[in-house]
KOLGULUM-99517 format. One line per 2 residues: number of its first residue (from 1); their letters; for each residue x, y, z of C-alpha. Coordinates in steps of 0.1 Angstrom, whole numbers. Example, Ala and Ser with C-alpha at 12.3 -4.5 7.8 and 13.67 -1.06 7.14 Angstrom:
1	as	123 -45 78 | 137 -11 71
END
This chain:
1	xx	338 -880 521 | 342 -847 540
3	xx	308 -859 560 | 329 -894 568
5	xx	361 -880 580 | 342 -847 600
7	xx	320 -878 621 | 356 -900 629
9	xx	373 -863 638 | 341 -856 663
11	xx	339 -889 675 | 380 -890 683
13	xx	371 -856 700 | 342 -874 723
15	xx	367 -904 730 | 396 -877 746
17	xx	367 -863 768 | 355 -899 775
19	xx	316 -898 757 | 318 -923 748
21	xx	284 -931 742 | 282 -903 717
23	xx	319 -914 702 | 300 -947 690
25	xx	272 -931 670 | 299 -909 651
27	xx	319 -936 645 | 294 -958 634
29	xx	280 -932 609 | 317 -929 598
31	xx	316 -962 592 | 294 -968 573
33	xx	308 -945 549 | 334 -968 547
35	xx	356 -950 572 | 382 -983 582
37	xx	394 -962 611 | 360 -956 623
39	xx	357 -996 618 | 387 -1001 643
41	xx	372 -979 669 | 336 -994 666
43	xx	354 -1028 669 | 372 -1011 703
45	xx	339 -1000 714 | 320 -1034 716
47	xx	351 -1049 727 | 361 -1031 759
49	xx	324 -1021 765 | 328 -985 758
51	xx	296 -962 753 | 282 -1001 745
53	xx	270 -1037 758 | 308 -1050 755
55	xx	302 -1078 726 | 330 -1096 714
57	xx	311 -1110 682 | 303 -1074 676
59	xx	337 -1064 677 | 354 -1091 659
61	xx	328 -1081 631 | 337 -1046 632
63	xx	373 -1055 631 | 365 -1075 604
65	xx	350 -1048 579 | 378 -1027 584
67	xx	403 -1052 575 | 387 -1052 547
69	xx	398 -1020 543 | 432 -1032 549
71	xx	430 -1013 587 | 465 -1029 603
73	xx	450 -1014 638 | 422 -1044 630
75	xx	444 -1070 625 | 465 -1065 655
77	xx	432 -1065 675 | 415 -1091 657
79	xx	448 -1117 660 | 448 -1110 698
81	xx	412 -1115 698 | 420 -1148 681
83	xx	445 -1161 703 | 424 -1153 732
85	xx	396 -1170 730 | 377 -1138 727
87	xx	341 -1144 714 | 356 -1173 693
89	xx	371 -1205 702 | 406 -1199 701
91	xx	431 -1200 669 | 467 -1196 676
93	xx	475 -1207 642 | 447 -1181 624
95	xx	460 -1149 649 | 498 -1159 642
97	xx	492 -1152 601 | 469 -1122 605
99	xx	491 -1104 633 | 524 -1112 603
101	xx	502 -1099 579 | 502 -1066 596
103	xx	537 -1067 603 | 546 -1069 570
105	xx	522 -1042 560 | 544 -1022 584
107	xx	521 -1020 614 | 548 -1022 642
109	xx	527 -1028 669 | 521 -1056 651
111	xx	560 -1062 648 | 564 -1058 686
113	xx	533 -1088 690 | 546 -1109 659
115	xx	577 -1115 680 | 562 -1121 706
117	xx	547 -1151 690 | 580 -1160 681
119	xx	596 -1156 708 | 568 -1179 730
121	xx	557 -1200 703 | 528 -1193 700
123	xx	507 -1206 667 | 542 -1208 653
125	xx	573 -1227 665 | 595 -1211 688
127	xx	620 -1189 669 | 643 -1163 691
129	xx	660 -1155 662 | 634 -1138 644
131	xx	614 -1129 675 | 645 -1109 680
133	xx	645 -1096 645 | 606 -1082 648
135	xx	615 -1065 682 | 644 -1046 668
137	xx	624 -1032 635 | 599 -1021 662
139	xx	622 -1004 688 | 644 -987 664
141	xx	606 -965 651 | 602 -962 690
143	xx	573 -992 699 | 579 -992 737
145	xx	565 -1027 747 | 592 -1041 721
147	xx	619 -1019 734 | 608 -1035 771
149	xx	607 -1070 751 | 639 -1062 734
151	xx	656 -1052 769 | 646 -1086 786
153	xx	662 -1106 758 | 698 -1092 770
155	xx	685 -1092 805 | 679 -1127 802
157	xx	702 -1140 775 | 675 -1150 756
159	xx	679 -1150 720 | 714 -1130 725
161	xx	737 -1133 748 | 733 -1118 780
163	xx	742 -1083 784 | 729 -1060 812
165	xx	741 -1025 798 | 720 -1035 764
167	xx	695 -1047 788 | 698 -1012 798
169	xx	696 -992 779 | 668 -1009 754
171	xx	645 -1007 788 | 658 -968 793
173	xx	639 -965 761 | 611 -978 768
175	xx	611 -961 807 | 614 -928 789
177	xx	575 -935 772 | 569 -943 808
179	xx	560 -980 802 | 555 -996 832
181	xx	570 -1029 829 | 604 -1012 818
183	xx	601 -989 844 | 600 -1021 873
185	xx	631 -1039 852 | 653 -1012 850
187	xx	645 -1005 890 | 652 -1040 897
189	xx	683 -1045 877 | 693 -1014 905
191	xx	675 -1027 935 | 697 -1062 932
193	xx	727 -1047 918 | 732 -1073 894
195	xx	763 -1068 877 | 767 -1030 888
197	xx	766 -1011 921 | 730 -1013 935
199	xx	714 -980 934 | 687 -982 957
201	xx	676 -942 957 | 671 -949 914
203	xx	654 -980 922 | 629 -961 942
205	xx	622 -937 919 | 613 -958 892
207	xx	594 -984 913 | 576 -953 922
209	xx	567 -941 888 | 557 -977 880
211	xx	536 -983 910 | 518 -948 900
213	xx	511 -968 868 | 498 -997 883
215	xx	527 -1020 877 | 519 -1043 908
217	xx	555 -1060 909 | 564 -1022 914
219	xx	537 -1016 936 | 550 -1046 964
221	xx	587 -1034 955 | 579 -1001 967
223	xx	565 -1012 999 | 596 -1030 1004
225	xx	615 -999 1001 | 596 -981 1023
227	xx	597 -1008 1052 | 634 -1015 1048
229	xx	646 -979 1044 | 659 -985 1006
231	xx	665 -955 987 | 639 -932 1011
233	xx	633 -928 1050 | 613 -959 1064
235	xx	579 -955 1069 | 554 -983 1080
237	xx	525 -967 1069 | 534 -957 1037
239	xx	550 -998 1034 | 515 -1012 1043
241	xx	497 -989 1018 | 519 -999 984
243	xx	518 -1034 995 | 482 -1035 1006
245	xx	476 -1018 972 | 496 -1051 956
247	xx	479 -1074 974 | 446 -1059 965
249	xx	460 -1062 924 | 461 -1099 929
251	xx	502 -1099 943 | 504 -1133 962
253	xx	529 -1120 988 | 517 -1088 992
255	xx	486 -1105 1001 | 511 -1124 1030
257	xx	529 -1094 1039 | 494 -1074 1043
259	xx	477 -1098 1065 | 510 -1101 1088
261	xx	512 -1060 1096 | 474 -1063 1101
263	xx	485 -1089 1125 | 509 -1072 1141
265	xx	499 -1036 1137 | 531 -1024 1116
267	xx	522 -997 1094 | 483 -997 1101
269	xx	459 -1003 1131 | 462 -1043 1143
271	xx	430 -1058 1131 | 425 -1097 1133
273	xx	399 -1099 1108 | 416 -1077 1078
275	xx	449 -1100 1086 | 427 -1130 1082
277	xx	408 -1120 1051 | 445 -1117 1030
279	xx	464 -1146 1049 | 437 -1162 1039
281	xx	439 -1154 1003 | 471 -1161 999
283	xx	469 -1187 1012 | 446 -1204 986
285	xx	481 -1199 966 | 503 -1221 995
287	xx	523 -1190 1000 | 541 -1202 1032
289	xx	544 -1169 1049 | 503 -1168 1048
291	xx	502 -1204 1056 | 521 -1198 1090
293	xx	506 -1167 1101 | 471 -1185 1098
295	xx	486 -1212 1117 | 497 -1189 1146
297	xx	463 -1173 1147 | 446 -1204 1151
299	xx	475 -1211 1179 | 466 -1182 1197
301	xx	427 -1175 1190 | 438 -1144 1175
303	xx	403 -1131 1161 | 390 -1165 1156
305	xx	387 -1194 1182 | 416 -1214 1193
307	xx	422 -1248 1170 | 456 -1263 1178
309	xx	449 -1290 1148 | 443 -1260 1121
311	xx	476 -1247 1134 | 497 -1274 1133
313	xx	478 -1285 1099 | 485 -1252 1084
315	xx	526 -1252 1098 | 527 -1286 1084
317	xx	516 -1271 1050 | 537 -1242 1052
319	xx	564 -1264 1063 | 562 -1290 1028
321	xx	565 -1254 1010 | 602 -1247 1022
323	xx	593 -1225 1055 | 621 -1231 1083
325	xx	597 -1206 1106 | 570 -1230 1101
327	xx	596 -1265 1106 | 605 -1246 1142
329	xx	566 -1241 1148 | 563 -1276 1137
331	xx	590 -1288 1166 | 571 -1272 1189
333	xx	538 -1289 1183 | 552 -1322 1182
335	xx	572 -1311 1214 | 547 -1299 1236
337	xx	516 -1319 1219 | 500 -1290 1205
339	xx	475 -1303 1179 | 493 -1333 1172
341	xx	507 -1363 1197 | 539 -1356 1218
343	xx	570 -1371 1200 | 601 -1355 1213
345	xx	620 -1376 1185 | 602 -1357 1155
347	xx	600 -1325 1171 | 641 -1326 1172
349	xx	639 -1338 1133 | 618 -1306 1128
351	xx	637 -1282 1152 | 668 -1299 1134
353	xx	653 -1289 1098 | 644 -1255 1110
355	xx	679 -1251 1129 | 703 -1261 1096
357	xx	680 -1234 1081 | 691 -1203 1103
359	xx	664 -1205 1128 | 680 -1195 1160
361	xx	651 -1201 1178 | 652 -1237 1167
363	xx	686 -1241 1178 | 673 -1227 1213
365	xx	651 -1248 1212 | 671 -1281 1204
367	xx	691 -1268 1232 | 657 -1272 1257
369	xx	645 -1310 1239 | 684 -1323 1247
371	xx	682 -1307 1285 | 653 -1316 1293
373	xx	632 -1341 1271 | 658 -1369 1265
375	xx	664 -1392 1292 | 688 -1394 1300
377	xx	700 -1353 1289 | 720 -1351 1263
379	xx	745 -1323 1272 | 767 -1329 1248
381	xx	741 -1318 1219 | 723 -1295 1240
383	xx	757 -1277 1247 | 766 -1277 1207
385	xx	730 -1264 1201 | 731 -1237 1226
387	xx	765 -1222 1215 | 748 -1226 1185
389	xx	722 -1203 1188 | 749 -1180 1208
391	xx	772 -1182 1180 | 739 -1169 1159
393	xx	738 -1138 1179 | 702 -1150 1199
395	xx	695 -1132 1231 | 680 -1159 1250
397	xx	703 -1180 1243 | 734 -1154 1255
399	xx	709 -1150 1285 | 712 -1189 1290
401	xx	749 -1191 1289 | 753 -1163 1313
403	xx	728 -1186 1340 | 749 -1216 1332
405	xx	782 -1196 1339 | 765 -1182 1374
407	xx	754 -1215 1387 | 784 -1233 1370
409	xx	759 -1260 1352 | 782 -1275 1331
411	xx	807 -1250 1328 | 834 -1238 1361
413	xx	815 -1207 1377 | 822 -1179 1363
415	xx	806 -1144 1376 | 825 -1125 1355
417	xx	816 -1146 1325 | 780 -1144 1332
419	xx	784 -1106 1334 | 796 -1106 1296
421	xx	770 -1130 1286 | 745 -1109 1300
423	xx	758 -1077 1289 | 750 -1096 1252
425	xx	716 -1101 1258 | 707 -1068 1273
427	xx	721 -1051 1246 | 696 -1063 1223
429	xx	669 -1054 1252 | 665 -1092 1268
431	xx	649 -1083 1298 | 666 -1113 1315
433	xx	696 -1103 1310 | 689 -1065 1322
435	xx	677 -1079 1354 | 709 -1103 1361
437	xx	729 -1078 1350 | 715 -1052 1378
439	xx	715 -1083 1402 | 752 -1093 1399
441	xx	757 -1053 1406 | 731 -1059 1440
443	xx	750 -1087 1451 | 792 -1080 1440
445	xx	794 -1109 1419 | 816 -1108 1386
447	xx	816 -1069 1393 | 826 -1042 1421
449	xx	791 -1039 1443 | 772 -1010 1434
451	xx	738 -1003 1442 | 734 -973 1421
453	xx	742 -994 1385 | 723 -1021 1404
455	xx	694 -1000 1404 | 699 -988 1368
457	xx	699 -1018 1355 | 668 -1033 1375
459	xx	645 -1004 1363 | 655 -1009 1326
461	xx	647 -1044 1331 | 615 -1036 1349
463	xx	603 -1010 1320 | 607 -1035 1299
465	xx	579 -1058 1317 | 603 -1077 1340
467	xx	581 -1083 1373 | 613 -1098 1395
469	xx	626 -1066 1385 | 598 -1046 1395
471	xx	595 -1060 1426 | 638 -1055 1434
473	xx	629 -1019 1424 | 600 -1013 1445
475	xx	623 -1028 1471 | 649 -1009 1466
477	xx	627 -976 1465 | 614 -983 1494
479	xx	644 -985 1518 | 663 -965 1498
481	xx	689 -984 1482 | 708 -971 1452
483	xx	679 -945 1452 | 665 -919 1476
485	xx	640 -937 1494 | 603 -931 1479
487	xx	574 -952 1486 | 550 -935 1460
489	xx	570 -951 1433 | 581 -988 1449
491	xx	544 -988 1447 | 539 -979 1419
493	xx	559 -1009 1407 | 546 -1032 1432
495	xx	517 -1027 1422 | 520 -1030 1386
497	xx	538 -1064 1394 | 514 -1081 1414
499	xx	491 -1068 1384 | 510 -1089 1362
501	xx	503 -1121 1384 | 538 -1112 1409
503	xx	530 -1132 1446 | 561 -1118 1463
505	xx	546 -1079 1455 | 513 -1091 1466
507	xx	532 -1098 1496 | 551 -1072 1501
509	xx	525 -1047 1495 | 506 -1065 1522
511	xx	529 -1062 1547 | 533 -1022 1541
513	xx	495 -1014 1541 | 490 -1034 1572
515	xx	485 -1013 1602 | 515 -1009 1624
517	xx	509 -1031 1660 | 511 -1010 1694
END
């Protein structure tokens, strides 16, 4: 007996410094001296593949001879086995009474699974009531998965009524054994702030600890945190790594959110093919977000060639899914004929869709189809539209009403009105409304004449890839207007203007590198 219980102590000891090759032959000697606990572990072995060809028939026998033995440890493994499938057809009913058995024997993992059965019904009706009961006997002797199973009952009102401070404290618990699944809830119940102040600095922490775990709801969360700023500094790169790290644990939108930043470059080098490899995969899912950002690609040839009927067949998709961004895409198509026959009636029914759904570049956009595509234009709608998309805060669109307050399209001219409709679009960096802004100052309009801000403006507007403004500044620079007078740098930006496609700089710088006539 010594012999037995010596082999199961060395082979526990080979287990903690993972031999496990070397665990099995101890345990198997054990074993067969009628060691159950050796049994269990044998059964382990063959069924997780450790230090062995994984086997489940091997293990289920294993499992078998020690509940013989009346090993609980068996039973629970055995049941789950069972209701798996694993190495056997599957036997709700069989795994229900051998996983009670154990209960009742006092096994409390066994406990935590029996009501779990209970609770979903599983080889048993549906009882909450005594699903309930089983997790209690096991969280009050410290089982953490029932203390997490326990806490989701009051987080859900399932079983008891709802209560989020139970809730609480049953997953606080469970957090404390560091289990991950508590450790996500209880950071979500302070991410959202449901029913108490959000605390987004606890959230983090405990998405963190859970995400260290491998919790992969935790593991997108955390990304999340990091891009938004929630509870820690922003930082892109550390974003794209937690949710890359989702995505690559099988999270559907992590897999969405990774392929966009590989799209875009946020967080990590832009790379076409890496953004197409997980749009694509979550895709396969329909998630909407992948479903446009393939369709853009396609748009665009972004990494792949250019297939306007993917596109719109992949916003169409997206847009049967719920996605307003894909709707406005899919107003575009139908508006301009990309991939699909011009139809300026559905493209408004899709702007329209995309619009009632917060899309201010829908409503832009409605404001363009009623201008310009109806015949004859409906300014009545494409007024309502644009102040729509003003009203929303869009830059464009404050751009736009500044133009039609300058020319007086529609509206009495105004300078001084334009002036505050630009100053709302170049505040959020429209470099449209930089550059009108720096021309009403050229010209007097709406404001006192003053070369100086004219200039100001025109550069900002130029430095942020405006090429009118570049060429006004190159102007200016060169017969000193608002600026000392420098030819060096009004070709600078002459030249970086007719670089961008600019005739009047090609001009211009023509006309100052041509020799001067006698």
């Amino acid at each position: 007996m010594e012999d037995i219980q010596m082999y199961y102590q060395k082979g526990l000891e080979c287990v903690d410094r993972k031999d496990y090759g070397k665990a099995v032959i101890l345990f198997l000697r054990a074993a067969e001296g009628g060691s159950p606990e050796a049994g269990y572990y044998l059964g382990l072995s063959y069924e997780y593949g450790l230090g062995v060809t994984q086997n489940y028939s091997t293990a289920a026998d294993w499992y078998r001879k020690a509940i013989e033995h009346g090993d609980t440890a068996s039973m629970v493994n055995l049941s789950l086995m069972m209701l798996r499938g694993k190495g056997m057809p599957p036997d709700p009913e069989e795994a229900f009474s051998l996983v009670k058995k154990a209960a009742e024997r006092g096994n409390m993992t066994a406990a935590n699974n029996l009501g779990m059965r209970y609770h979903l019904g599983e080889g048993t009706e549906k009882d909450m009531l005594k699903a309930v009961e089983w997790y209690e006997k096991a969280s009050r002797v410290g089982v953490a998965d029932a203390q997490f199973n326990l806490g989701n009952v009051y987080l859900y009102g399932d079983g008891r009524p709802k209560d989020i401070k139970t809730a609480i404290y049953w997953f606080e618990q469970a957090a404390a054994q560091n289990q991950p699944n508590a450790l996500h809830n209880l950071g979500t119940i302070f991410f959202t702030g449901e029913e108490l102040p959000p605390d987004f600095s606890r959230a983090f922490d405990l998405f963190t600890r859970a995400a260290n775990l491998g919790q992969v709801h935790a593991q997108y969360k955390l990304g999340i945190c990091y891009d938004m700023g929630l509870g820690v500094k922003t930082d892109q790169k550390l974003a794209t790594r937690w949710l890359r790290t989702a995505a690559d644990n099988g999270h559907i939108e992590a897999m969405a959110d990774t392929g966009m930043r590989y799209r875009k470059g946020i967080g990590v080098k832009q790379d076409p093919q890496k953004a197409f490899k997980y749009l694509e995969r979550a895709a396969i899912y329909e998630q909407p977000l992948a479903l446009v950002h393939l369709g853009s690609m396609y748009l665009n040839g972004e990494g792949l060639p250019v297939d306007e009927k993917k596109a719109y067949m992949f916003y169409l998709a997206a847009a049967e899914r719920g996605s307003e961004k894909a709707m406005e895409f899919l107003g575009y198509c139908f508006n301009t004929g990309t991939g699909v026959e011009k139809n300026t009636e559905v493209a408004i029914r899709w702007y329209k869709r995309a619009a009632e759904g917060g899309i201010v570049e829908a409503m832009y956009s409605l404001y363009g189809c009623y201008r310009d595509n109806v015949d004859p234009p409906d300014w009545e709608n494409a007024t309502y539209w644009l102040w729509e998309a003003v009203n929303h805060g869009y830059h464009k669109a404050q751009n736009t009403l500044g133009c039609l307050y300058y020319r007086g399209e529609g509206v009495e001219q105004d300078f001084h009105q334009a002036y505050v409709w630009f100053q709302q679009a170049a505040r959020q960096g429209n470099k449209d409304g930089l550059h009108n802004i720096g021309d009403l100052y050229y010209d007097g309009f709406g404001v006192e004449q003053d070369f100086d801000e004219s200039f100001r403006w025109l550069e900002k507007a130029a430095q942020a890839g405006h090429t009118g403004a570049m060429v006004r500044v190159g102007k200016m620079l060169l017969h000193g207007i608002g600026q000392n007078q420098d030819r060096k740098t009004a070709r600078k930006w002459l030249n970086k203007a007719a670089a961008l496609g600019n005739e009047k700089a090609r001009i211009i710088l023509r006309e100052i590198t041509q020799p001067t006539s006698k």
